[in-house]
C-alpha positions in Angstrom: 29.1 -102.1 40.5 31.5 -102.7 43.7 29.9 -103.0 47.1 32.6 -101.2 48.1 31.5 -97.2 49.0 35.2 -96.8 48.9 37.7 -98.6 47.9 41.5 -97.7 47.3 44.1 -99.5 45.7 48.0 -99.4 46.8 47.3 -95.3 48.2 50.4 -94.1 48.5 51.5 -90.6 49.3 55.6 -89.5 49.6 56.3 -86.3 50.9 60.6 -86.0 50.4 60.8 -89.1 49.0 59.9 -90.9 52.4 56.5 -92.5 51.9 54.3 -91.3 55.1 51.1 -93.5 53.3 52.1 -96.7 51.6 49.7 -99.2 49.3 46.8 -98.9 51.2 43.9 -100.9 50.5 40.9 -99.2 52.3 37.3 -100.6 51.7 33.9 -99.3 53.5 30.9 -100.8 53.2 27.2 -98.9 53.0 26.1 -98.6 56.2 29.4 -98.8 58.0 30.8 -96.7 60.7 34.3 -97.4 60.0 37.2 -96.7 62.7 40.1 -95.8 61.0 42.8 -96.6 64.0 46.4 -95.7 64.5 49.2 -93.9 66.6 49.5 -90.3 66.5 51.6 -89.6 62.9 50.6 -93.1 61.3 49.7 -91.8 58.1 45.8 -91.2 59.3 45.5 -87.7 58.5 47.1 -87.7 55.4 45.0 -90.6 53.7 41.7 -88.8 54.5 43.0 -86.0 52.7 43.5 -88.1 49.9 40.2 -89.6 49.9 38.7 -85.8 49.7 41.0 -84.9 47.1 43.0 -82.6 49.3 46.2 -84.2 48.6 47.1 -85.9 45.6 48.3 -89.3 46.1 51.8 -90.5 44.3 50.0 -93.4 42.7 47.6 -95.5 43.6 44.2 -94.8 42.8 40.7 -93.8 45.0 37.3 -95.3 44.3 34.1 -93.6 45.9 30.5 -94.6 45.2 31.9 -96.7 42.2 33.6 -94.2 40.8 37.4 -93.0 40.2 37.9 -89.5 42.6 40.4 -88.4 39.6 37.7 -88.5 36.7 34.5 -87.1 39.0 36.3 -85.1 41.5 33.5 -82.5 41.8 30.3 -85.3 41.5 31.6 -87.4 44.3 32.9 -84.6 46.6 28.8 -83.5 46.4 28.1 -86.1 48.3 30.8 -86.8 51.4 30.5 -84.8 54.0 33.7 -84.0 56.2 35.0 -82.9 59.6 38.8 -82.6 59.4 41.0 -81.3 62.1 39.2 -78.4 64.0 36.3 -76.8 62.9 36.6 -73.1 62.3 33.6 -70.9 62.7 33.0 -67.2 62.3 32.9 -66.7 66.5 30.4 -63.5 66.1 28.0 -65.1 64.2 25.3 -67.5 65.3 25.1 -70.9 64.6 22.3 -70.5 62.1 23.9 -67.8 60.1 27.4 -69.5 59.8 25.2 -72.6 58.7 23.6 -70.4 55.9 26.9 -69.1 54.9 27.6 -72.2 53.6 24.2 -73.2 52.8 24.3 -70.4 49.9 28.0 -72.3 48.4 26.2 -75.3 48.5 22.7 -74.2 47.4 20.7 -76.2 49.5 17.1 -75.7 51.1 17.1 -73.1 54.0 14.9 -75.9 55.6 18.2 -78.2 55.2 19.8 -75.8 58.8 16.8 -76.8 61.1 17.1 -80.5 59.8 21.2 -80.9 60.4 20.8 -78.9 63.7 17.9 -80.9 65.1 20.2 -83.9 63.8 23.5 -82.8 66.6 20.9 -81.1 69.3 21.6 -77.7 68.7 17.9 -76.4 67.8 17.8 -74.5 71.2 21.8 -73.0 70.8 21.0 -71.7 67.4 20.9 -68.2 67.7 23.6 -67.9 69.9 27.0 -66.7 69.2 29.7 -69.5 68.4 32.0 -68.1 70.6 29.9 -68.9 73.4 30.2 -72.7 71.9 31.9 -75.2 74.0 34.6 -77.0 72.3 31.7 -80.4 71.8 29.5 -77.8 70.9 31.8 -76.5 68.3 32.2 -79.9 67.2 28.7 -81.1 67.0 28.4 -77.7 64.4 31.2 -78.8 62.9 29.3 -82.5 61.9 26.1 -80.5 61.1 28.2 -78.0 58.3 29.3 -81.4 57.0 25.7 -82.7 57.0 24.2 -79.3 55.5 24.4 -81.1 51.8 22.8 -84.5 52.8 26.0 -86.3 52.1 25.9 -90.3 51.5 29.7 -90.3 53.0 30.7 -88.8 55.9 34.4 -88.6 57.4 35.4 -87.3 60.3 39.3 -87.0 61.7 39.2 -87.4 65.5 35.9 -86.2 66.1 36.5 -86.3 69.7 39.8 -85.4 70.1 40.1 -82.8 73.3 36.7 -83.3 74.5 35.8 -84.0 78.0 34.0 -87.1 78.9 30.8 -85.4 78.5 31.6 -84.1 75.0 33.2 -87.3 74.0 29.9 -89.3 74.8 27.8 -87.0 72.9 29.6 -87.0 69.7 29.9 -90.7 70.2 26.3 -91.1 70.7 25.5 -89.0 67.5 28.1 -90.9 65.5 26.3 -94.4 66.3 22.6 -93.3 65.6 23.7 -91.4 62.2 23.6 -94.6 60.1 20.1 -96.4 60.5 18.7 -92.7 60.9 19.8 -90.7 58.6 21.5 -93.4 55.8 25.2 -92.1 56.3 28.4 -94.2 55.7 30.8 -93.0 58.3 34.5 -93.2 58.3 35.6 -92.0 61.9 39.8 -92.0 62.6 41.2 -91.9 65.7 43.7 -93.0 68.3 41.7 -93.5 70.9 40.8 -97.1 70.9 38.0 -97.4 73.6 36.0 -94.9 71.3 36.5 -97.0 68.1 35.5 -99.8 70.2 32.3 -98.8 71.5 31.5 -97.1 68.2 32.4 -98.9 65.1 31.7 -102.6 63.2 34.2 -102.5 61.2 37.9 -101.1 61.9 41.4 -100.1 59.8 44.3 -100.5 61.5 47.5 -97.8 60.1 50.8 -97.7 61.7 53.8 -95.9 59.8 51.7 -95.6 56.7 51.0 -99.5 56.4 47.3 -100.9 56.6 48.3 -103.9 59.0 44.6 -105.1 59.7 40.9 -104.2 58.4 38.0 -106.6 59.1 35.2 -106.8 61.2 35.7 -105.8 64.8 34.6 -108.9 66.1 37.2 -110.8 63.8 39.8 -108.4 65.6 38.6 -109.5 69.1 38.6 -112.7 68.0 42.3 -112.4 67.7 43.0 -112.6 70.9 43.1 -115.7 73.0 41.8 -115.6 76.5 44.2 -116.8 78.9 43.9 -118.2 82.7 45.1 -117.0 85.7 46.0 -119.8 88.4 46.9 -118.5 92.0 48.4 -121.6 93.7 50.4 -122.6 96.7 54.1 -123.7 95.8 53.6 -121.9 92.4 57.1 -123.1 91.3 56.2 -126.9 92.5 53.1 -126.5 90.6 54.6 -124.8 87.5 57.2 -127.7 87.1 54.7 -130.0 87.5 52.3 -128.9 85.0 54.6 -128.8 82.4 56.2 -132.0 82.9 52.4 -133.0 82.2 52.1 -131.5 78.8 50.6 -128.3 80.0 51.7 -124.7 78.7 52.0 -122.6 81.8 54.0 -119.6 82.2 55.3 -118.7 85.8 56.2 -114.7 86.8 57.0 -115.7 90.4 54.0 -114.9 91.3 50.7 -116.2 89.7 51.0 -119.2 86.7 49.2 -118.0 83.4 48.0 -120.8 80.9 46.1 -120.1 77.7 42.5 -120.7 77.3 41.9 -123.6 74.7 38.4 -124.7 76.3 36.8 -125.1 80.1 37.6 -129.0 79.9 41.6 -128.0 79.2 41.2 -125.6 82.5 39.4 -128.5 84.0 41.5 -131.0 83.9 44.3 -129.2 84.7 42.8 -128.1 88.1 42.4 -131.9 88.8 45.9 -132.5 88.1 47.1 -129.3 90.6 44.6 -131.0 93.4 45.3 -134.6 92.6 49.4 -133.9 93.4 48.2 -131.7 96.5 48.6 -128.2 95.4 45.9 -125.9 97.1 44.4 -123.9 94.6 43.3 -120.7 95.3 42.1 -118.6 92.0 41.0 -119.0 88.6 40.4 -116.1 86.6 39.9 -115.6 83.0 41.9 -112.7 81.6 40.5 -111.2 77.8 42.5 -109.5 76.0 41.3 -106.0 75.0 40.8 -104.4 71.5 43.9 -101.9 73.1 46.0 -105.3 73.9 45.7 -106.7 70.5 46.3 -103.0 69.1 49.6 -102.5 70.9 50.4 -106.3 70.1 49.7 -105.4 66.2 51.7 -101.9 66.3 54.8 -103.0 68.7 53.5 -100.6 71.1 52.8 -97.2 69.6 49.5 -97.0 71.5 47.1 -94.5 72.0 47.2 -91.1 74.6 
């Protein structure tokens, strides 16, 4: 059996005969909390509703839990949970009853509501009405309808999108403690790359329908070279000398910039900037962010 909890192969959907999703290779791990990145109209949206049979792809094929979405639809689908786009409640009714209205479709235990609203901290707001809800409180009931039938897979499509930072922190918070608590595989999209960050170990990257990185997301970091900042007198002097030595320096008129092989490299060059008499003021190590190396990898189509 794959290790994979999903796995596509070449996913590709055309809508006009423009492909808007095109051979992606998506693979999720048990136990993951995936971040499925990518600029606003990168084909995010429209893959997840492929992988919950919601759109049919134009070929390529989707593999959940082992098995082919096509051929056991309905017996996969039993056990992902989902959260796409904004929740929509019934605003008169209370938490707990719009939780049993879909308790009864998918025949669950009544106890099943108390469990999935102890699970997002709602236990207290339960018999209130949902119109009353706060937009994160509406979202946290939005992750607890997906929950109602103990799903194995659960996705969720900008989970966070609109919240303030106090709703955005919660929903993170109950994303990252799902896994070793409750045994969910978590596929979370979004364009907002410090949430992704702080959230997930592994990440997708998707701009204009094109997978262009998926790995761990300390391989993605790893991408990134650190590079030196050297704040000199006579910068230009210095500059001209430091190349003329073999060294890689970059000048912007105002501060020379040098990439970060290893301390003895920013050592020795140091020496060399004292040893010809140049006063040396600064060194500073600059890292690149996971948002750097994101607008690097998608020429610039970044995030809100």
């Amino acid at each position: 059996m794959s290790k994979w909890i999903v796995e596509t192969n070449q996913l590709t959907k055309k809508l006009g005969g423009k492909a808007v999703v095109s051979d992606v290779n998506l693979r999720i791990k048990e136990g993951d909390i995936y971040g499925f990145l990518g600029p606003n109209g990168a084909g995010k949206t429209t893959t997840i509703r492929m992988l919950l049979g919601l759109a049919k792809p134009t070929y390529g094929h989707v593999h959940i839990f082992g098995h082919e979405l096509a051929r056991k639809r309905i017996e996969i689908l039993r056990k992902v949970g989902s959260l796409v786009e904004y929740p929509s409640f019934y605003g008169h009714l209370t938490a707990y009853d719009n939780l049993e209205a879909v308790r009864r479709l998918l025949d669950v235990p009544r106890s099943r509501i108390d469990q999935v609203l102890e699970v997002v901290r709602l236990t207290k707001e339960a018999r209130r009405a949902v119109k009353g809800y706060s937009l994160g409180m509406k979202q946290r009931l939005g992750i607890a309808t997906a929950l109602l039938g103990q799903p194995q897979l659960l996705v969720l499509d900008e989970p966070t999108n609109g919240l303030d930072p106090a709703g955005i922190l919660e929903i993170r918070e109950l994303i990252k403690r799902m896994p070793q608590e409750h045994g969910v595989t978590i596929l979370v999209s979004s364009h907002l790359l410090s949430e992704i960050d702080q959230m997930a170990n592994r990440v997708g990257i998707i701009t204009k329908g094109k997978m262009i990185f998926q790995d761990e997301t300390q391989v993605l970091r790893q991408q990134a070279r650190s590079r030196i900042q050297l704040a000199v007198s006579e910068p230009e002097e210095a500059w001209r000398m430091l190349l003329a030595h073999g060294y890689h320096v970059d000048w912007d008129r105002q501060q020379l910039t040098a990439e970060l092989t290893d301390d003895k490299a920013v050592a020795t060059m140091v020496a060399a900037l004292v040893q010809h008499e140049f006063a040396v003021y600064r060194v500073q190590e600059e890292s690149a962010s996971l948002e750097q190396i994101f607008l690097n990898m998608t020429g610039g189509e970044g995030s809100l």
